[in-house]
C-alpha positions as a Markdown table, in Angstrom:
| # | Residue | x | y | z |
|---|---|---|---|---|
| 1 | Unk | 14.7 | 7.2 | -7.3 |
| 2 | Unk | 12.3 | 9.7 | -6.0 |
| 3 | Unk | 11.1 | 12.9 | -7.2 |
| 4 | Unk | 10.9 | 16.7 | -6.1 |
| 5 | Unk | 8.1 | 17.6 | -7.9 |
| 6 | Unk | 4.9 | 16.6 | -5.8 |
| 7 | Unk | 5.4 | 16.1 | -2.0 |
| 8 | Unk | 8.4 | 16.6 | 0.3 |
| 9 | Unk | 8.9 | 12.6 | 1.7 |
| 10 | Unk | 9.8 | 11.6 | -2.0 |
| 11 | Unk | 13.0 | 13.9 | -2.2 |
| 12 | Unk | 15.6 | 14.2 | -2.8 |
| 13 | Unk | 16.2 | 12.2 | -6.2 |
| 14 | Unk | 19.4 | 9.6 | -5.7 |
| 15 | Unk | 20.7 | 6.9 | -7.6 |
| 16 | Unk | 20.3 | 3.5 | -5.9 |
| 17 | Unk | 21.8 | 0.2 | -7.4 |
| 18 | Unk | 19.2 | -3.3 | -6.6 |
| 19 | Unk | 20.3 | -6.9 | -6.8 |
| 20 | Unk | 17.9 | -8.9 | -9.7 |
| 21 | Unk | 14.6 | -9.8 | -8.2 |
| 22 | Unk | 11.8 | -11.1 | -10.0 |
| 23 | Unk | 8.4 | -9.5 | -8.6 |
| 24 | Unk | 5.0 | -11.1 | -8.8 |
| 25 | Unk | 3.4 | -9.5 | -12.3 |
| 26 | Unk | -0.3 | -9.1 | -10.0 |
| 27 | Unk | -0.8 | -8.3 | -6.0 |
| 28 | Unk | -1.6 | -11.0 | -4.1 |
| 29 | Unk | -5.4 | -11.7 | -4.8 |
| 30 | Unk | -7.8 | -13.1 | -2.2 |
| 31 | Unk | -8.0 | -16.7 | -3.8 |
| 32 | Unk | -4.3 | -16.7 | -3.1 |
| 33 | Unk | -4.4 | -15.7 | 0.5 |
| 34 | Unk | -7.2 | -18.0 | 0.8 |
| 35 | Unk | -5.1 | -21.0 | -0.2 |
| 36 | Unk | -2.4 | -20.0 | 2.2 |
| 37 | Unk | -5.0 | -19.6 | 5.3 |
| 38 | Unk | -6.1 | -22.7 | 4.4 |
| 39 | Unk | -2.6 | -24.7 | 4.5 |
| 40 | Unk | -1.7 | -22.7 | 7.5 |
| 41 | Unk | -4.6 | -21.7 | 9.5 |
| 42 | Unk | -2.9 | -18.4 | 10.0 |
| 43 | Unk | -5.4 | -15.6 | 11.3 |
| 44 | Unk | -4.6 | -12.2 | 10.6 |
| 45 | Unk | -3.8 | -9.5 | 13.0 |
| 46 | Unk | -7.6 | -7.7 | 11.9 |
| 47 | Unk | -8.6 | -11.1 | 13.4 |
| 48 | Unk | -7.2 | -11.4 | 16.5 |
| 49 | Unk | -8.4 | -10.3 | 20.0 |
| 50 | Unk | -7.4 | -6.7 | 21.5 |
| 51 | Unk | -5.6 | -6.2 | 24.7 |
| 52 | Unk | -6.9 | -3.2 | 26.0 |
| 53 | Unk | -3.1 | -2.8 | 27.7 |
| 54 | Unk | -1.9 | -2.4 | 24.4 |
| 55 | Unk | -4.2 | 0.5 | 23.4 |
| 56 | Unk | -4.5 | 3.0 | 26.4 |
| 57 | Unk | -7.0 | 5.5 | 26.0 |
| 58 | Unk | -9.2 | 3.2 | 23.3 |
| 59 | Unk | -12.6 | 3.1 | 23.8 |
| 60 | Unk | -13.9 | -0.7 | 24.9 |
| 61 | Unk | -16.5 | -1.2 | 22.4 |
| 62 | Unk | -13.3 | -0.1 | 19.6 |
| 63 | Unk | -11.5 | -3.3 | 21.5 |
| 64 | Unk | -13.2 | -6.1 | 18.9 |
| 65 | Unk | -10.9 | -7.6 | 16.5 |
| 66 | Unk | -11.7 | -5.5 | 13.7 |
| 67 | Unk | -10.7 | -3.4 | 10.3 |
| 68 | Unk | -10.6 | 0.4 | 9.2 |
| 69 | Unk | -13.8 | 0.8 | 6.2 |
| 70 | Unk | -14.1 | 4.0 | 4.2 |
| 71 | Unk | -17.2 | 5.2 | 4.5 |
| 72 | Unk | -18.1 | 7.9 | 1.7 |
| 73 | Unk | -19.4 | 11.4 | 3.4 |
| 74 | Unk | -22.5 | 12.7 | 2.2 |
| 75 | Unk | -21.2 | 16.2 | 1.5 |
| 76 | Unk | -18.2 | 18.6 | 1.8 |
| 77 | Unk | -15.6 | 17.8 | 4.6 |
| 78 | Unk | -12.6 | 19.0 | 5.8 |
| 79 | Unk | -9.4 | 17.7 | 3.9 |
| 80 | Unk | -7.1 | 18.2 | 6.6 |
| 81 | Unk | -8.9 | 15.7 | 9.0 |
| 82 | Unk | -9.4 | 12.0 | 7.4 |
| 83 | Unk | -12.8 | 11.3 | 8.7 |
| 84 | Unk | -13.8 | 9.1 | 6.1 |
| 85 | Unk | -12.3 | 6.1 | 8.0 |
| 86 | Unk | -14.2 | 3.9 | 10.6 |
| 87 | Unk | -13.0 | 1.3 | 12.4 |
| 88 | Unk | -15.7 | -1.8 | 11.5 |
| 89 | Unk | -15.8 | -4.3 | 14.0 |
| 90 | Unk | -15.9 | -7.7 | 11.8 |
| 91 | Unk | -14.1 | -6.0 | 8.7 |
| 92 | Unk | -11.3 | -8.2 | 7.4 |
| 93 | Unk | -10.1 | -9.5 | 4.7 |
| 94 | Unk | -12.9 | -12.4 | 4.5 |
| 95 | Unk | -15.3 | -9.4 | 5.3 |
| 96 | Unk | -14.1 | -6.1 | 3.2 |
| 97 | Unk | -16.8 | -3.9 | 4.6 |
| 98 | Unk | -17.7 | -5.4 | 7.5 |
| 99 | Unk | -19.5 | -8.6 | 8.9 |
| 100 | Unk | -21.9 | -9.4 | 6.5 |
| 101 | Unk | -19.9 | -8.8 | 3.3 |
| 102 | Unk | -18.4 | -11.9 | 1.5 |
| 103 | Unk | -15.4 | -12.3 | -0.9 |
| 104 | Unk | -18.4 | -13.9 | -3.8 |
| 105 | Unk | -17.5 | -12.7 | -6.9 |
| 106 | Unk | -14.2 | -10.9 | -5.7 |
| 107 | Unk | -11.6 | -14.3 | -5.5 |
| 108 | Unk | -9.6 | -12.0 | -8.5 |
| 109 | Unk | -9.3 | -9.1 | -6.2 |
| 110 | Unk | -6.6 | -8.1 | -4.6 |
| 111 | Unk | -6.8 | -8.9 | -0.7 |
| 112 | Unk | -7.2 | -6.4 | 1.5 |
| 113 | Unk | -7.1 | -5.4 | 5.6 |
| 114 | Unk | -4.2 | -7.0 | 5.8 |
| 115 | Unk | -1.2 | -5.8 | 8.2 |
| 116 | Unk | 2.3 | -5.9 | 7.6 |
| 117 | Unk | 3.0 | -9.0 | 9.3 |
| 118 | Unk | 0.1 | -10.6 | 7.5 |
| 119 | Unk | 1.8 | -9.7 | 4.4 |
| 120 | Unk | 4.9 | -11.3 | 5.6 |
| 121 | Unk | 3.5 | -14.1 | 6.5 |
| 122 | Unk | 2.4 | -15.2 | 3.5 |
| 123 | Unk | 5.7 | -14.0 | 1.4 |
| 124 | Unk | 7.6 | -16.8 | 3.8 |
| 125 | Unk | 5.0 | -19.2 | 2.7 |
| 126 | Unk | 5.0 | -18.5 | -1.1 |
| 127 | Unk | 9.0 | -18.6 | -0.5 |
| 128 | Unk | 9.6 | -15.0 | -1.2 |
| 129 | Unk | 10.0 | -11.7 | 0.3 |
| 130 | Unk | 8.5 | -8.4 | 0.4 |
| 131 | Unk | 10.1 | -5.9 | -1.5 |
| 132 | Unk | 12.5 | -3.1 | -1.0 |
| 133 | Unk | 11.0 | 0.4 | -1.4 |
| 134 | Unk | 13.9 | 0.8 | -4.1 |
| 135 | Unk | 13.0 | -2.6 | -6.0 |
| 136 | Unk | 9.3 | -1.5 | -5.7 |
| 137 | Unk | 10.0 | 1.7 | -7.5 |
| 138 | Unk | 12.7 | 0.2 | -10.0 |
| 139 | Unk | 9.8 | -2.4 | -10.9 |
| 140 | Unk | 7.0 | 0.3 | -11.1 |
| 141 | Unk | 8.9 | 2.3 | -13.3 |
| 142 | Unk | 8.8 | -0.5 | -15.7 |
| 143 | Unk | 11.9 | 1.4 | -17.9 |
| 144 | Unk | 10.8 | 5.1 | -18.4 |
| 145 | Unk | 13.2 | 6.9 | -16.2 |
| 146 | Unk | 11.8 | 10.2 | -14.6 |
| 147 | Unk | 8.4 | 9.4 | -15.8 |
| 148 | Unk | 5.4 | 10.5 | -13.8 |
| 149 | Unk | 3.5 | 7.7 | -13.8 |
| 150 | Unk | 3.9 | 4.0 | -14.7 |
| 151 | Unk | 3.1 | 4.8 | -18.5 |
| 152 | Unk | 4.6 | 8.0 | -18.8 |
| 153 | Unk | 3.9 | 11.9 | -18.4 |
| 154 | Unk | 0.4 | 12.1 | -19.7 |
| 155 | Unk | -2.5 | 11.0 | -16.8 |
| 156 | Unk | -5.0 | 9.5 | -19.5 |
| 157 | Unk | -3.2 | 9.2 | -22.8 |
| 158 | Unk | -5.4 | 9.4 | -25.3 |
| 159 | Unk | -8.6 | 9.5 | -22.6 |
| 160 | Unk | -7.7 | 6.3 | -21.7 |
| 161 | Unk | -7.5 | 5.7 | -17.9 |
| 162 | Unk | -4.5 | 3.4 | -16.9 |
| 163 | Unk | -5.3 | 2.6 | -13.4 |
| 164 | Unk | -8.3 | 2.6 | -10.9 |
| 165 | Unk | -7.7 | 5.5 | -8.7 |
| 166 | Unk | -10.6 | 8.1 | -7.8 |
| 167 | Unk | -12.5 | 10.9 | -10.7 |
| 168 | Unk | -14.2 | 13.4 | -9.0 |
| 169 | Unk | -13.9 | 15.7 | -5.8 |
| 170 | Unk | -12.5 | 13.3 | -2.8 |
| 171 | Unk | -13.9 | 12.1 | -0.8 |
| 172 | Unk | -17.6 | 12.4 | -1.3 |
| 173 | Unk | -18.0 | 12.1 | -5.3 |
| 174 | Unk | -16.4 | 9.3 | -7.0 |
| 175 | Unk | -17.4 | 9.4 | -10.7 |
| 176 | Unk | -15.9 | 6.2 | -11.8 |
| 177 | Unk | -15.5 | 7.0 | -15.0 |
| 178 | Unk | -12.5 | 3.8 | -14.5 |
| 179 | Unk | -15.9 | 1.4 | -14.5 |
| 180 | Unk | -15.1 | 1.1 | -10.5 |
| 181 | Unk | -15.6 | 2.4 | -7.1 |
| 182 | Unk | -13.8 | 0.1 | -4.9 |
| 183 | Unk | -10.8 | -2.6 | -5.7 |
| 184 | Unk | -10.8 | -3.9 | -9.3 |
| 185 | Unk | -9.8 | -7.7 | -10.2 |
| 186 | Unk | -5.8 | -7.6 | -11.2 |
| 187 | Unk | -4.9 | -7.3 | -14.1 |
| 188 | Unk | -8.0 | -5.1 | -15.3 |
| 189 | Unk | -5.4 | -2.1 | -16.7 |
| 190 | Unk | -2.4 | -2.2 | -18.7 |
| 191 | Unk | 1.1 | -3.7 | -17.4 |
| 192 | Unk | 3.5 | -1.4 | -17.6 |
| 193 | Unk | 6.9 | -1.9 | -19.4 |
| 194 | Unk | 8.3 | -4.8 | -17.4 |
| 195 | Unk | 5.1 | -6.5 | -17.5 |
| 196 | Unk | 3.4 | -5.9 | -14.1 |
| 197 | Unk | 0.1 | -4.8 | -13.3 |
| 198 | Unk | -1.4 | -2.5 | -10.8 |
| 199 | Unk | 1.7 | -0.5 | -10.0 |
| 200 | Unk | -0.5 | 2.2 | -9.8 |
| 201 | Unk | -3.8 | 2.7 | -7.7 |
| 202 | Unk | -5.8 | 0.0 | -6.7 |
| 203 | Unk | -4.4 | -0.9 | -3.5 |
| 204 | Unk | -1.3 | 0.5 | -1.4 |
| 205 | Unk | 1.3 | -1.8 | -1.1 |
| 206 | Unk | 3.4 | -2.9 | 2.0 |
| 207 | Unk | 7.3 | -2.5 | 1.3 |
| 208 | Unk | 10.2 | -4.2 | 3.7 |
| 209 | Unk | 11.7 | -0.3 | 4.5 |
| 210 | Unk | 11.0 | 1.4 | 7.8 |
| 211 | Unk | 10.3 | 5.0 | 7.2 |
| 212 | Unk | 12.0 | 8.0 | 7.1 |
| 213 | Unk | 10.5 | 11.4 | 6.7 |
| 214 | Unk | 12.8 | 11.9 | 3.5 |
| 215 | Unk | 15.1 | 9.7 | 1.3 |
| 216 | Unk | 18.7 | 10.1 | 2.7 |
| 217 | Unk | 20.7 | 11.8 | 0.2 |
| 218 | Unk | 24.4 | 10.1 | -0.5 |
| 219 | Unk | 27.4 | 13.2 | 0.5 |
| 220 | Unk | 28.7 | 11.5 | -2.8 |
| 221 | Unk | 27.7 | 9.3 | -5.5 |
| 222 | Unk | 28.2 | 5.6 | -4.4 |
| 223 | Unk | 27.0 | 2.8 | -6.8 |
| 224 | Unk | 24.3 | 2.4 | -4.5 |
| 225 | Unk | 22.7 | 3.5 | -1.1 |
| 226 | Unk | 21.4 | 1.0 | 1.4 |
| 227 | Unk | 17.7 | -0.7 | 0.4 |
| 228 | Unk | 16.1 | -1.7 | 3.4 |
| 229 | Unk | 17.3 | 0.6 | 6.9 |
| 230 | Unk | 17.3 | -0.4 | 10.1 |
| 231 | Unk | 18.1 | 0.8 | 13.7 |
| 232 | Unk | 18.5 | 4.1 | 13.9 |
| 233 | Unk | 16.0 | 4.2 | 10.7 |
| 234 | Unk | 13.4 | 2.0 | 13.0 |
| 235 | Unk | 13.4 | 4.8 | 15.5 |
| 236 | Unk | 12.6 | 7.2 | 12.7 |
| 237 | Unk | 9.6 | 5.6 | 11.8 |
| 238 | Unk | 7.6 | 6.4 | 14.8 |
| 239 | Unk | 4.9 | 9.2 | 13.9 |
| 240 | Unk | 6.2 | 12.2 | 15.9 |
| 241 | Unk | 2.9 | 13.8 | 16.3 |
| 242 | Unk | 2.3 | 10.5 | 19.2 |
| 243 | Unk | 5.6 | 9.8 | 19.7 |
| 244 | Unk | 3.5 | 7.8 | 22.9 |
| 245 | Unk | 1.8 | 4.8 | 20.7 |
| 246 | Unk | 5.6 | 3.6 | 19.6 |
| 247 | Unk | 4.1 | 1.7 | 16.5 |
| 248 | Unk | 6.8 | 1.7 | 14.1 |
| 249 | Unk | 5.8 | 2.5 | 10.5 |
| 250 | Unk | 6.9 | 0.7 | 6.8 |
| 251 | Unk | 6.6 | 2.1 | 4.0 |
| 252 | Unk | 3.3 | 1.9 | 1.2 |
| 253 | Unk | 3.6 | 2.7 | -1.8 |
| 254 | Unk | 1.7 | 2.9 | -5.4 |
| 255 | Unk | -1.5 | 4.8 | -4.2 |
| 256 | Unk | -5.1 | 2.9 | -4.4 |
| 257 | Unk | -8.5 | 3.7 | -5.8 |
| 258 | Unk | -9.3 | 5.9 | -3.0 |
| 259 | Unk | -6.5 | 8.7 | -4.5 |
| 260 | Unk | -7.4 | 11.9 | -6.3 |
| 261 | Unk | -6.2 | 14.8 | -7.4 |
| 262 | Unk | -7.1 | 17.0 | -4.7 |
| 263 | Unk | -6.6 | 15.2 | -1.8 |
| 264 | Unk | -3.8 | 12.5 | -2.8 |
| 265 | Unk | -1.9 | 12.5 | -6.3 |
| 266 | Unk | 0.0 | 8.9 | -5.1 |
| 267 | Unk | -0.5 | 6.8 | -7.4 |
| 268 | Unk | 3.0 | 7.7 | -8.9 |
| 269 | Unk | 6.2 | 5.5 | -8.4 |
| 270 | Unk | 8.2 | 8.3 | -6.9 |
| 271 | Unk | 5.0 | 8.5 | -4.3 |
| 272 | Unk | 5.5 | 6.6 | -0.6 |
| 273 | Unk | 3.4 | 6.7 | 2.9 |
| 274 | Unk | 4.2 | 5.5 | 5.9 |
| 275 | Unk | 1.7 | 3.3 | 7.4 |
| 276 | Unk | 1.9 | 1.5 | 11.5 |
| 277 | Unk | 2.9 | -1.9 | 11.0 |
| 278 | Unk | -0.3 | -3.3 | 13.1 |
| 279 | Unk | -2.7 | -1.3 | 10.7 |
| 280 | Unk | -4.9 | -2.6 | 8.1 |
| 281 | Unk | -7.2 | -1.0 | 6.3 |
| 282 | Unk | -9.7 | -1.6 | 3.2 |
| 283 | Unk | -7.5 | -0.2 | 0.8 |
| 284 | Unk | -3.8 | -2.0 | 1.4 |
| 285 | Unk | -2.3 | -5.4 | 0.2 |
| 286 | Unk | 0.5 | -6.2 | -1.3 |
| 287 | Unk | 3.0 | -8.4 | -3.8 |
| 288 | Unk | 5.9 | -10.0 | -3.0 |
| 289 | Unk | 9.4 | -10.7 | -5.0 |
| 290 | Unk | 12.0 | -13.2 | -5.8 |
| 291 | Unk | 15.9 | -12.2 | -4.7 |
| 292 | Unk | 18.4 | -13.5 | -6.8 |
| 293 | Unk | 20.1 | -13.8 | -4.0 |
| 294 | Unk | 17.8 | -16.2 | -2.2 |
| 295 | Unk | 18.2 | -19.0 | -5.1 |
């Protein structure tokens, strides 16, 4: 698990051992999420009302429930401050860009601007569980240990493109030379080699781990190192750079269609993020797994 060869959060390589799990073969799509807000009435947290206690600092008008859009600039900009993001008032996932967007046409999609207890949420009602950053890898890897990507060591094998992530210079020129700009209906690339789809670009996807700025590293080699940390692990997770907000953060992995070359080369199994538990965003959703030991 891991890799040292793109960016420092996926070292160090170590072996891990997982339990059997079966894993959903698509992410969750928004005719699926649809059923389950139907039987539940669950709203999601982009849904919900804002309590201005719980955001000091925010500015009122921001204090609408709500959902973070990308929003293509309309020339250069500077890579080291991600100000393609706005916060939409309205944007959920009913309403992927904003208020007067609709899910018509997009039931196959995967569902999006959902948070991480959103995500949850639903994996209880389906019966299932989010998985483990280490089953999420194992799964994406789909056999081919080491490999770079899903399908192996070669980006477009052949010129064929194996997953809807972003051609062109980030973040202004998307040349979708993958046929699209935004999310693209599961299943619309190749399953990998355990038969799952979209382990690669499309959409980030929530995992069950807190995270840590690196992988720990075994002193030895144990037959496995543990899956899913807490405590001290929890604590970890906070974003040091405002220690102050004390959102904890999970990990994403998988990359989505907004990742390039230049800006984000994610959409790798070895890649992970962290992401604030009470964030959603237009380019996040998820898939949920089986445990053996749950039958």
């Amino acid at each position: 698990m891991g890799s040292e060869d793109f960016y420092p959060e996926e070292g160090p390589v170590h072996p891990v051992t997982v339990d059997g799990f079966w894993m959903d073969r698509y992410a969750v799509t928004n005719a699926q999420f649809q059923a389950f807000v139907e039987a539940t009435g669950y709203v999601t947290v982009a849904e919900r009302p804002l309590a201005a206690k719980d955001y000091p600092g925010a500015e009122p008008a921001l204090l609408v429930p709500g959902s973070a859009v990308f929003q293509k600039p309309a020339g250069r900009v500077d890579l080291r401050v991600p100000n393609w993001w706005a916060y939409v008032p309205g944007a959920s996932w009913r309403h992927p860009e904003g208020p007067e967007s609709t899910l018509e046409g997009r039931e196959q999609h995967p569902v999006v601007h959902v948070a991480y207890e959103d995500a949850r949420a639903y994996a209880a009602w389906a019966g299932k569980e989010l998985p483990t950053e280490a089953q999420w890898e194992y799964a994406a890897r789909g056999g081919l240990e080491g490999a770079i990507y899903t399908w192996g060591n070669e980006f477009a094998p052949g010129g064929k493109l194996m997953a809807n992530t972003w051609q062109g210079e980030f973040p202004r020129q998307n040349l979708c030379l993958d046929g699209y700009e935004g999310t693209s209906p599961v299943g619309s690339f190749p399953p990998n080699g355990y038969g799952l789809f979209d382990m690669a670009g499309n959409v980030w996807e929530w995992t069950s781990d807190w995270y840590q700025p690196r992988h720990s590293a075994p002193a030895s080699k144990p037959c496995c190192v543990p899956l899913n940390p807490r405590g001290a692990a929890r604590e970890q997770s906070l974003d040091p750079a405002a220690p102050e907000l004390s959102i904890p953060r999970k990990v994403l992995k998988g990359g989505s269609y907004l990742c390039a070359p230049n800006y984000c080369l994610r959409y790798r199994p070895a890649a992970r993020i962290p992401e604030t538990i009470d964030t959603s965003t237009c380019h996040i959703g998820f898939r949920c797994v089986l445990n053996k030991r749950a039958l």
